[in-house]
N, CA, C and O atoms as a Tinker XYZ file with bonds, in Angstrom:
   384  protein
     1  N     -0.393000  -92.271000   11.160000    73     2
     2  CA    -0.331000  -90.820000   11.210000    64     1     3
     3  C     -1.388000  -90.347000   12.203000    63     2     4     5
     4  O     -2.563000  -90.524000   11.879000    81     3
     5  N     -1.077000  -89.686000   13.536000    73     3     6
     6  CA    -1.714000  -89.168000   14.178000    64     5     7
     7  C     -2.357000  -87.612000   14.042000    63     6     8     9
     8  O     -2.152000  -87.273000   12.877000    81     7
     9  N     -2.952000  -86.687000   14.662000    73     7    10
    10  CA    -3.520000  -85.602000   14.061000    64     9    11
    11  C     -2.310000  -84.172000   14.400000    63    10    12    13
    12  O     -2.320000  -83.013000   13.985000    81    11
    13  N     -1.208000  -85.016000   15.463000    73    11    14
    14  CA    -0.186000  -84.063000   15.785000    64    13    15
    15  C      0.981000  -84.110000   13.877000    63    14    16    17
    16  O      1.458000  -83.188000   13.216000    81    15
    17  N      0.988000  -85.378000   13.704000    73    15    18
    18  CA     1.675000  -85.161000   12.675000    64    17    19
    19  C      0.568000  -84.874000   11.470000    63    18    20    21
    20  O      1.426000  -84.777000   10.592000    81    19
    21  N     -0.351000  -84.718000   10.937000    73    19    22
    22  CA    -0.797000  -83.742000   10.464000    64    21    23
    23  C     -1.081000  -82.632000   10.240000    63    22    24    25
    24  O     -1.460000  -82.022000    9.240000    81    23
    25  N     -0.840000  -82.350000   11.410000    73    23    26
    26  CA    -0.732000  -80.686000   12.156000    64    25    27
    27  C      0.378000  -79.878000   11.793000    63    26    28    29
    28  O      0.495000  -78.663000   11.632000    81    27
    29  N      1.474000  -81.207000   11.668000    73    27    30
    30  CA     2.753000  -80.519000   11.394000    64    29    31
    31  C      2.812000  -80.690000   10.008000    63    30    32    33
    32  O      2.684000  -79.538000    9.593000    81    31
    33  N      2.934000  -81.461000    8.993000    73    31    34
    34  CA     2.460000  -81.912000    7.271000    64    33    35
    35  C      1.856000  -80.207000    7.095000    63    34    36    37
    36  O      2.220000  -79.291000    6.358000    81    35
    37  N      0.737000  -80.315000    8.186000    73    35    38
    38  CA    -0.163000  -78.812000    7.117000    64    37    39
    39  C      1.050000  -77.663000    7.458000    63    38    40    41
    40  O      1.606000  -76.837000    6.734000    81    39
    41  N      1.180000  -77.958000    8.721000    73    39    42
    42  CA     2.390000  -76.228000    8.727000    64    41    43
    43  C      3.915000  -76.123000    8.005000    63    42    44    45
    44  O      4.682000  -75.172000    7.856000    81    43
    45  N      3.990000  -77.524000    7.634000    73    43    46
    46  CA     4.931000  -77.523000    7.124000    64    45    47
    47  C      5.127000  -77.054000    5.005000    63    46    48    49
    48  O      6.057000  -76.592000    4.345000    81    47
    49  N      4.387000  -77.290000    4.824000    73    47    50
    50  CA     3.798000  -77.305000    3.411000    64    49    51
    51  C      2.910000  -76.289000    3.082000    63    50    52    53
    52  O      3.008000  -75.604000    2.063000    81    51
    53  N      1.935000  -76.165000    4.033000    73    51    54
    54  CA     0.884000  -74.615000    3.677000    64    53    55
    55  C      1.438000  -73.377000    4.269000    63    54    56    57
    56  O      2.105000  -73.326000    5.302000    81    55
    57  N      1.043000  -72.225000    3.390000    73    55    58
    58  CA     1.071000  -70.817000    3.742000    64    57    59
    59  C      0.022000  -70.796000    5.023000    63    58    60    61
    60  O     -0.958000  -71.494000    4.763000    81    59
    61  N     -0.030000  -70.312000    6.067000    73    59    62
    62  CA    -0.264000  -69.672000    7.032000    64    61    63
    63  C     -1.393000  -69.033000    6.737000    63    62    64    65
    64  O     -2.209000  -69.119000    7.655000    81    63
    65  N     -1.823000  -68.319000    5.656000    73    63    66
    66  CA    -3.248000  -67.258000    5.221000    64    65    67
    67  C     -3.827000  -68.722000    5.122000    63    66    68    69
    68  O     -4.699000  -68.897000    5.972000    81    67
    69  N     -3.537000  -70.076000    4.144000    73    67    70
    70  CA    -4.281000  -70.533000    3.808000    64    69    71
    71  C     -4.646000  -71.683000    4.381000    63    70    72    73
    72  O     -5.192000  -72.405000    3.547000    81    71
    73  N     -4.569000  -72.282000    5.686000    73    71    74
    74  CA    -4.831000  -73.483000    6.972000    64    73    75
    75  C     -6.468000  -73.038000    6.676000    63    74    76    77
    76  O     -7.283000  -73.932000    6.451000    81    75
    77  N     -6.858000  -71.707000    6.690000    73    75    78
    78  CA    -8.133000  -71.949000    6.836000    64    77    79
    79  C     -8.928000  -72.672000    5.687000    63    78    80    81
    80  O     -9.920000  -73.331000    5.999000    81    79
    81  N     -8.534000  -72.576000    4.361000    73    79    82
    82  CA    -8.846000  -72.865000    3.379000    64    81    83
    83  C     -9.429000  -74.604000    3.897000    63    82    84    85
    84  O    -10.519000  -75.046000    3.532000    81    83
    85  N     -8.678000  -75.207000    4.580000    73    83    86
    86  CA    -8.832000  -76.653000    5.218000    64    85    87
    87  C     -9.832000  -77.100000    5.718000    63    86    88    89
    88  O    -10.495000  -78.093000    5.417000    81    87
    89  N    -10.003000  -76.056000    6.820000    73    87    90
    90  CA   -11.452000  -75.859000    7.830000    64    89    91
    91  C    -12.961000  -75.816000    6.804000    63    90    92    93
    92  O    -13.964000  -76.525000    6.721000    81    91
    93  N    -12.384000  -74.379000    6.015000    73    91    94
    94  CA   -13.626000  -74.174000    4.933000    64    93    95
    95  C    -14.349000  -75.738000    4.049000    63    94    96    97
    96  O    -15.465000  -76.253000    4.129000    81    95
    97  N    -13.237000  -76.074000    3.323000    73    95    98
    98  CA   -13.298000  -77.205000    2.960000    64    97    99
    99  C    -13.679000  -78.324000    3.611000    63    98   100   101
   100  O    -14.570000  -78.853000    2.947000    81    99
   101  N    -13.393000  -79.061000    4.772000    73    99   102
   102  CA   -14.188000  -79.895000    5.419000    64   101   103
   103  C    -15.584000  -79.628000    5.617000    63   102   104   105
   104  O    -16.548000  -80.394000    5.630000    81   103
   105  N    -15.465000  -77.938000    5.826000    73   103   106
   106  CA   -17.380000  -78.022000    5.928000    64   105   107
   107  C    -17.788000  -78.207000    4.803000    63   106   108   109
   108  O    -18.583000  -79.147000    4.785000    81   107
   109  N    -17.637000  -77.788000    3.909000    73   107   110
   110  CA   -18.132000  -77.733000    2.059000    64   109   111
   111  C    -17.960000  -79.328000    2.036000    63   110   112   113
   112  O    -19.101000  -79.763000    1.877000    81   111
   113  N    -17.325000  -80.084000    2.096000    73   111   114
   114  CA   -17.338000  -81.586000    1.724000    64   113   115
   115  C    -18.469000  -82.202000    2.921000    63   114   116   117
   116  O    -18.938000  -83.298000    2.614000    81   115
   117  N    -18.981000  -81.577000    4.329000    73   115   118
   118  CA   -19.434000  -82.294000    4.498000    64   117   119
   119  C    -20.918000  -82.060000    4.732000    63   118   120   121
   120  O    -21.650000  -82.619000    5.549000    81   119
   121  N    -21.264000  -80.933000    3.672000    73   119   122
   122  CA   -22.548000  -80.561000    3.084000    64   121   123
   123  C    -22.750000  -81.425000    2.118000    63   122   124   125
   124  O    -23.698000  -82.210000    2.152000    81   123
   125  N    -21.665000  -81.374000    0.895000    73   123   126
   126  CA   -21.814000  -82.107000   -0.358000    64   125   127
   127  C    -22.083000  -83.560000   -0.026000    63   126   128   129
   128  O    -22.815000  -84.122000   -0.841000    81   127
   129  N    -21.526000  -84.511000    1.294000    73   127   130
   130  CA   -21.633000  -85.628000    1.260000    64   129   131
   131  C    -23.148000  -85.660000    1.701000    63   130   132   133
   132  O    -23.642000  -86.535000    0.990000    81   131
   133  N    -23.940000  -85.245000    2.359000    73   131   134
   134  CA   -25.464000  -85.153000    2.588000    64   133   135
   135  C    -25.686000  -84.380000    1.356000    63   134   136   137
   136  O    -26.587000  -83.585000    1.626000    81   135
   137  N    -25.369000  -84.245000    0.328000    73   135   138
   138  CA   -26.743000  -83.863000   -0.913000    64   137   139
   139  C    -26.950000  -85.267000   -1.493000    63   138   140   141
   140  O    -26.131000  -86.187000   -1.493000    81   139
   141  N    -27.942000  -85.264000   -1.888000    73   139   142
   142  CA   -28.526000  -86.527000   -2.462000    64   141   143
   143  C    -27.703000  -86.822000   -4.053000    63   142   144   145
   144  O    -27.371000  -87.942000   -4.443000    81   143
   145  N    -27.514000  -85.696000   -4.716000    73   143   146
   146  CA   -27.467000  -85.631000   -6.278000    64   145   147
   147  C    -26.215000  -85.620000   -6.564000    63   146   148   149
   148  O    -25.715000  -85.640000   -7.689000    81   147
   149  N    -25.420000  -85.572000   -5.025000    73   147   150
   150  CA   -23.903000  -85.801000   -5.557000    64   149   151
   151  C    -22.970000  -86.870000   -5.351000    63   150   152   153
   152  O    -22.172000  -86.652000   -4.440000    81   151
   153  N    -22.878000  -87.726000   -5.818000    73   151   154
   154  CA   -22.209000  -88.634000   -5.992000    64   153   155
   155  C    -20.830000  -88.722000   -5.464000    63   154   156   157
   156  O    -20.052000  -87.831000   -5.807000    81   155
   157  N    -20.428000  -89.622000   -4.714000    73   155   158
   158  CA   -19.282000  -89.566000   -3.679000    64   157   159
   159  C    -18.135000  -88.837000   -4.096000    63   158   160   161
   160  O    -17.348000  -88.133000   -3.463000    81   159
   161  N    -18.233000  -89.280000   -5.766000    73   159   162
   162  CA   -16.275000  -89.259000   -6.735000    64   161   163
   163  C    -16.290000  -88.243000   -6.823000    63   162   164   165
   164  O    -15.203000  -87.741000   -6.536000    81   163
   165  N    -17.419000  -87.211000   -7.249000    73   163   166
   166  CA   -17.698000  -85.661000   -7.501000    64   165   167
   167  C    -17.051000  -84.666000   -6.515000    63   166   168   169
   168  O    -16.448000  -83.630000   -6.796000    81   167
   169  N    -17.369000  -85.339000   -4.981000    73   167   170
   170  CA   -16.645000  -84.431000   -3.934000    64   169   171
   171  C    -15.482000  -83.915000   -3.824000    63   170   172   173
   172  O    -15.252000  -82.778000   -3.410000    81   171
   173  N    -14.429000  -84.970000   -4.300000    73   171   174
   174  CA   -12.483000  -84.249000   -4.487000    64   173   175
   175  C    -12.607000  -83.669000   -5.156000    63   174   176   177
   176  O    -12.373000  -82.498000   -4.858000    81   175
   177  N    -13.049000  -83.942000   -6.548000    73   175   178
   178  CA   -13.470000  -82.892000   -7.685000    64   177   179
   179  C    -13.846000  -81.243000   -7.050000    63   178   180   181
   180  O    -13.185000  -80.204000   -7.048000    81   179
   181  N    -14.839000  -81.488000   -6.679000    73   179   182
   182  CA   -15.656000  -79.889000   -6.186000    64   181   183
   183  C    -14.632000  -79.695000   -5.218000    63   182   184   185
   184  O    -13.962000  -78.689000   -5.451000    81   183
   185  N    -14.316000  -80.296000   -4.266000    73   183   186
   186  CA   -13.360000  -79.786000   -3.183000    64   185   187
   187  C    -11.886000  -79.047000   -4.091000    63   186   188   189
   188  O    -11.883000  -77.825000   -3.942000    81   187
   189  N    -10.932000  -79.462000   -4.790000    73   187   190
   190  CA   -10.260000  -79.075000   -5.466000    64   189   191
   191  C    -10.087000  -77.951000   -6.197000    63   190   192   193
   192  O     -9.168000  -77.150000   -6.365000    81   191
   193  N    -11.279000  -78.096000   -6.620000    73   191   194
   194  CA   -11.764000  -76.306000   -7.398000    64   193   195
   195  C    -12.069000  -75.340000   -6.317000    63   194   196   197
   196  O    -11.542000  -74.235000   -6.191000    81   195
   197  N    -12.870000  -75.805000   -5.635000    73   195   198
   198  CA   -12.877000  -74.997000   -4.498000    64   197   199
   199  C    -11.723000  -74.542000   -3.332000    63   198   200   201
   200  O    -11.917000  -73.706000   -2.450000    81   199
   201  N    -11.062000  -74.948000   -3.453000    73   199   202
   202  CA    -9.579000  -75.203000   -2.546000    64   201   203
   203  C     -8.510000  -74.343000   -3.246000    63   202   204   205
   204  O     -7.623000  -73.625000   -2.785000    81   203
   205  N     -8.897000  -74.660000   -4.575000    73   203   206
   206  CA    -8.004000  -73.496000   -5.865000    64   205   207
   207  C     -8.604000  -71.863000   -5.307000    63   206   208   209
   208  O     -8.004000  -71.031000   -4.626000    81   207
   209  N     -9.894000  -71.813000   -5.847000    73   207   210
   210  CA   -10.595000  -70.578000   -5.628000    64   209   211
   211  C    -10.311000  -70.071000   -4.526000    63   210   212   213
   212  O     -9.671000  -69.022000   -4.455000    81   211
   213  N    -10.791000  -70.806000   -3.349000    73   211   214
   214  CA   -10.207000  -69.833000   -1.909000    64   213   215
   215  C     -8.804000  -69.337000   -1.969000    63   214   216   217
   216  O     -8.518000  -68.140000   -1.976000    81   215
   217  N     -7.834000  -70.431000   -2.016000    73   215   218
   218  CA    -6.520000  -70.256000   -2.197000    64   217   219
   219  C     -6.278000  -68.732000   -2.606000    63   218   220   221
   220  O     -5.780000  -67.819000   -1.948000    81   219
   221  N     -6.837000  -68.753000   -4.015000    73   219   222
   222  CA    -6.031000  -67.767000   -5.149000    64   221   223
   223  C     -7.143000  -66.104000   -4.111000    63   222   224   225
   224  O     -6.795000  -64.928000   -4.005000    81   223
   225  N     -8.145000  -66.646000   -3.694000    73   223   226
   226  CA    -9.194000  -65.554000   -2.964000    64   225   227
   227  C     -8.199000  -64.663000   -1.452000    63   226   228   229
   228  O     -7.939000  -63.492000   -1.176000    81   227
   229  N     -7.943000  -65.876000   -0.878000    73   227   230
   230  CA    -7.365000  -65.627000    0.583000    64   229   231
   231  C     -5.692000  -64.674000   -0.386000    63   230   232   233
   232  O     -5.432000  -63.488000   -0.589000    81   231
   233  N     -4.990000  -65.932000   -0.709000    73   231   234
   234  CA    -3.880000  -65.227000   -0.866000    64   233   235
   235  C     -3.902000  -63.848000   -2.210000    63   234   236   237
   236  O     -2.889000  -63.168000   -2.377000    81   235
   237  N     -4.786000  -63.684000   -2.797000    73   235   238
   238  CA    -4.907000  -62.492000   -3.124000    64   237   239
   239  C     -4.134000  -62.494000   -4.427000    63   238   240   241
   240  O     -3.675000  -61.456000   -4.903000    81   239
   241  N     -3.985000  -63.825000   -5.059000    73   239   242
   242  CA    -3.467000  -63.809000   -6.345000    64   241   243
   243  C     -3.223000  -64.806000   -6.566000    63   242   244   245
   244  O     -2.663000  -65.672000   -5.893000    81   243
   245  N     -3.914000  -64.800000   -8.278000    73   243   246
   246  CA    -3.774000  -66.283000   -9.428000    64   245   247
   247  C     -2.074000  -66.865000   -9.763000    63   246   248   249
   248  O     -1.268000  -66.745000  -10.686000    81   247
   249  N     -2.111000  -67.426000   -8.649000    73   247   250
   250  CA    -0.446000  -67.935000   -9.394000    64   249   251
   251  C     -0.667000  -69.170000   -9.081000    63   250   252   253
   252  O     -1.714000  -69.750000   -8.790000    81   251
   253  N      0.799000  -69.657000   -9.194000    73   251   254
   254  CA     0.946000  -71.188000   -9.278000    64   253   255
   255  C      1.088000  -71.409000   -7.710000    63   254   256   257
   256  O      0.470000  -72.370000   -7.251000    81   255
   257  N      1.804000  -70.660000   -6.874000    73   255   258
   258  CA     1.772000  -70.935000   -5.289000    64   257   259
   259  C      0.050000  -70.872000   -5.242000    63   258   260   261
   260  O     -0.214000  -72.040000   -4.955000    81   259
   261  N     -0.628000  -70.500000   -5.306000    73   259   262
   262  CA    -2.222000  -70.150000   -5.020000    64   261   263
   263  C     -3.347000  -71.282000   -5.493000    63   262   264   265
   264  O     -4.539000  -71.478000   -5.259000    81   263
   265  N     -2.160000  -72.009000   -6.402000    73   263   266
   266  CA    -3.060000  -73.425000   -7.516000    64   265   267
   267  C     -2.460000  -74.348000   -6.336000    63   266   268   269
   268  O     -3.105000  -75.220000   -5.754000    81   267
   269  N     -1.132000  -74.012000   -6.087000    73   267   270
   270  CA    -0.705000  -75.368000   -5.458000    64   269   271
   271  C     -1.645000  -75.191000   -3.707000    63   270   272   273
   272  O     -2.543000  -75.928000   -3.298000    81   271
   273  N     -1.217000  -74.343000   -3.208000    73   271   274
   274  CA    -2.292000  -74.237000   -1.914000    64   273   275
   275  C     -3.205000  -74.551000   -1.779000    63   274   276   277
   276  O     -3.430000  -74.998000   -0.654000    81   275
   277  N     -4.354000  -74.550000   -2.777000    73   275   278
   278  CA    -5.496000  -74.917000   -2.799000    64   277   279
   279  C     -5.972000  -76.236000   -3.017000    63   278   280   281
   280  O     -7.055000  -76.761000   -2.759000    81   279
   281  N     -4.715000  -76.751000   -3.656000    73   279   282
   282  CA    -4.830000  -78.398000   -4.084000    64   281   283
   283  C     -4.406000  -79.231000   -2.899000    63   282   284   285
   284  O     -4.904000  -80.339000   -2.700000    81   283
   285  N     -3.267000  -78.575000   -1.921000    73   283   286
   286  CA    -2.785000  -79.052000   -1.106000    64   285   287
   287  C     -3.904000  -79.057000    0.152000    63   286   288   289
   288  O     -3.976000  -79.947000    1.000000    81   287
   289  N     -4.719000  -77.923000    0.087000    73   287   290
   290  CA    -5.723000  -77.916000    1.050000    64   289   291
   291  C     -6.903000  -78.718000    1.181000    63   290   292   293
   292  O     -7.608000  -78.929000    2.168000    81   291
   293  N     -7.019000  -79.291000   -0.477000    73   291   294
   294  CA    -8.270000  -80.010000   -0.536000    64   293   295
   295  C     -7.638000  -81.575000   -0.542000    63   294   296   297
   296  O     -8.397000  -82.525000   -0.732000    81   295
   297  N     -6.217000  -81.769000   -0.323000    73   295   298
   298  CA    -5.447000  -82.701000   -0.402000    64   297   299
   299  C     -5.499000  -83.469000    1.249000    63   298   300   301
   300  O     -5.662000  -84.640000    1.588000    81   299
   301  N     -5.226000  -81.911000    2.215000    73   299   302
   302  CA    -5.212000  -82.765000    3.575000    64   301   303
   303  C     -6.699000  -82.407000    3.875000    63   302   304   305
   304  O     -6.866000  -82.393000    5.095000    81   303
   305  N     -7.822000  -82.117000    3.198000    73   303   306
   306  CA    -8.827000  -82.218000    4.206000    64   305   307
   307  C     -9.857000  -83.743000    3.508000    63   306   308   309
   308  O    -10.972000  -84.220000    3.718000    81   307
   309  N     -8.875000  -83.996000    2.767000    73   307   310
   310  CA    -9.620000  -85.264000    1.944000    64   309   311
   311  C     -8.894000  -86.447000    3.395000    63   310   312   313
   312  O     -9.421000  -87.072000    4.314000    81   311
   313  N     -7.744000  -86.298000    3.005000    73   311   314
   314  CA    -7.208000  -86.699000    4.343000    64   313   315
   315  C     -7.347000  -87.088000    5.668000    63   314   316   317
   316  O     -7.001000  -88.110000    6.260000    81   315
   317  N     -8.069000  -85.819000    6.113000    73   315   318
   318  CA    -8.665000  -85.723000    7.575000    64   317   319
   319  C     -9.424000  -86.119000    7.308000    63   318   320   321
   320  O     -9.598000  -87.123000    7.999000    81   319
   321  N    -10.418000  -85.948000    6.390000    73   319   322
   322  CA   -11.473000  -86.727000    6.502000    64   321   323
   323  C    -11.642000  -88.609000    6.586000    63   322   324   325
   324  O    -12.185000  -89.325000    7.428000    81   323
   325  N    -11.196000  -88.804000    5.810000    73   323   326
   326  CA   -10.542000  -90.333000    5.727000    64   325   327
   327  C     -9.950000  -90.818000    6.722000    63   326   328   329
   328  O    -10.545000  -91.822000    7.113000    81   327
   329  N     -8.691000  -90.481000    7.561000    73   327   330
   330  CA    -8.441000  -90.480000    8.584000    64   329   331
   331  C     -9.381000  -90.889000   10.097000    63   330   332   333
   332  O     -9.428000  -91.893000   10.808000    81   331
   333  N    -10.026000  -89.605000   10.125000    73   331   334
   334  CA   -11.586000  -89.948000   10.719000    64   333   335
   335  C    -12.495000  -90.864000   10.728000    63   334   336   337
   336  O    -12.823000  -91.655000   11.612000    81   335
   337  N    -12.978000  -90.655000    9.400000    73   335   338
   338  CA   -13.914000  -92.194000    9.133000    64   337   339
   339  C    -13.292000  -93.631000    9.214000    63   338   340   341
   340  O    -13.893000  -94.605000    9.666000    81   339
   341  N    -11.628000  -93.646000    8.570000    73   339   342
   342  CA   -11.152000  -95.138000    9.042000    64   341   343
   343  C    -11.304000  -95.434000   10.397000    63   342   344   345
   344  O    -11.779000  -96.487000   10.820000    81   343
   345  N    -10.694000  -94.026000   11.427000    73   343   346
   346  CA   -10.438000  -94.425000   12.821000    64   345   347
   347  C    -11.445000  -94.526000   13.611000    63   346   348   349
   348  O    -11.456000  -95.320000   14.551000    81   347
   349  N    -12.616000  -93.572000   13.267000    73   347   350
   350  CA   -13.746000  -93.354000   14.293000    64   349   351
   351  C    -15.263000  -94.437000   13.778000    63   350   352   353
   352  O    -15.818000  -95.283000   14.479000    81   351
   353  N    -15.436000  -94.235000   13.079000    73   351   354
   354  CA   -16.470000  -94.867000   12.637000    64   353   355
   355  C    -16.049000  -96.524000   12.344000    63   354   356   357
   356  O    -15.031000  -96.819000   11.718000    81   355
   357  N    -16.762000  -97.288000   12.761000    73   355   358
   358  CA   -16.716000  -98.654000   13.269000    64   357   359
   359  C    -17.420000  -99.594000   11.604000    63   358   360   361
   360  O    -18.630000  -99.561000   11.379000    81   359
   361  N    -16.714000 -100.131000   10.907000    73   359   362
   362  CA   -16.747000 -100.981000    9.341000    64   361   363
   363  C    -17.057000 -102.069000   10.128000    63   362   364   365
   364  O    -16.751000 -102.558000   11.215000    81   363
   365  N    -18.032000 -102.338000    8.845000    73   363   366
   366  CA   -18.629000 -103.921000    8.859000    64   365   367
   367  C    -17.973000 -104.865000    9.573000    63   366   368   369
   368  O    -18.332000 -105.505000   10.562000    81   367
   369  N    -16.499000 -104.877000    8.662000    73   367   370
   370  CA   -15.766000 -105.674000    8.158000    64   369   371
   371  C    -14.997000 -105.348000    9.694000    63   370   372   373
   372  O    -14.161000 -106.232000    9.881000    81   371
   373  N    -15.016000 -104.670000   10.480000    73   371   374
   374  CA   -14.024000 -104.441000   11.725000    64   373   375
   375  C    -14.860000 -105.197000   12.871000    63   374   376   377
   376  O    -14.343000 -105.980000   13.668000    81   375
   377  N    -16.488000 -104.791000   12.839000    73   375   378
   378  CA   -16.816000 -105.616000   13.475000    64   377   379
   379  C    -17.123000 -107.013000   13.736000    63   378   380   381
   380  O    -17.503000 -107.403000   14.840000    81   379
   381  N    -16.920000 -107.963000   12.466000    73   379   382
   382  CA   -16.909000 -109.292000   12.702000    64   381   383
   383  C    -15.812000 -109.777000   13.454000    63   382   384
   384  O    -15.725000 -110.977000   13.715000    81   383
């Protein structure tokens, strides 16, 4: 999966108000991964809730489209992120 077909995954599946919710979220996850006190597993967690909240914030109402947006947002930026670190950042285990 390249970042063109991700591009298309997010437009295809997300509301339009809420792509930003994505952006937001990568920065928020990549504060949380530099705090000391938070523990890696904690991050989808916090990202998720947080991804809910904007969601239901941006689109302007608690529904189930607004639960699912937000899950979906913290879904592809878990994604991108992962994505990234497999492709860009150079593993032990790649360099032997």
């Amino acid at each position: 999966m390249n970042q063109t077909d991700l591009i298309a995954l997010a437009q295809q599946y997300m509301a339009d108000k809420a792509l930003i919710v994505v952006v937001v979220l990568l920065v928020i996850g990549y504060f949380l991964k530099r705090t000391p006190r938070i523990q890696d597993w904690m991050i989808p967690w916090f990202l998720t809730v947080a991804g809910v909240a904007l969601a239901c914030g941006i689109l302007q109402a608690v529904s189930v489209e607004s639960v699912v947006q937000g899950i979906l947002a913290a879904g592809i930026a878990s994604l991108t992120h992962q994505l990234w670190k497999q492709t860009a950042e150079k593993r032990k285990v790649d360099a032997e």
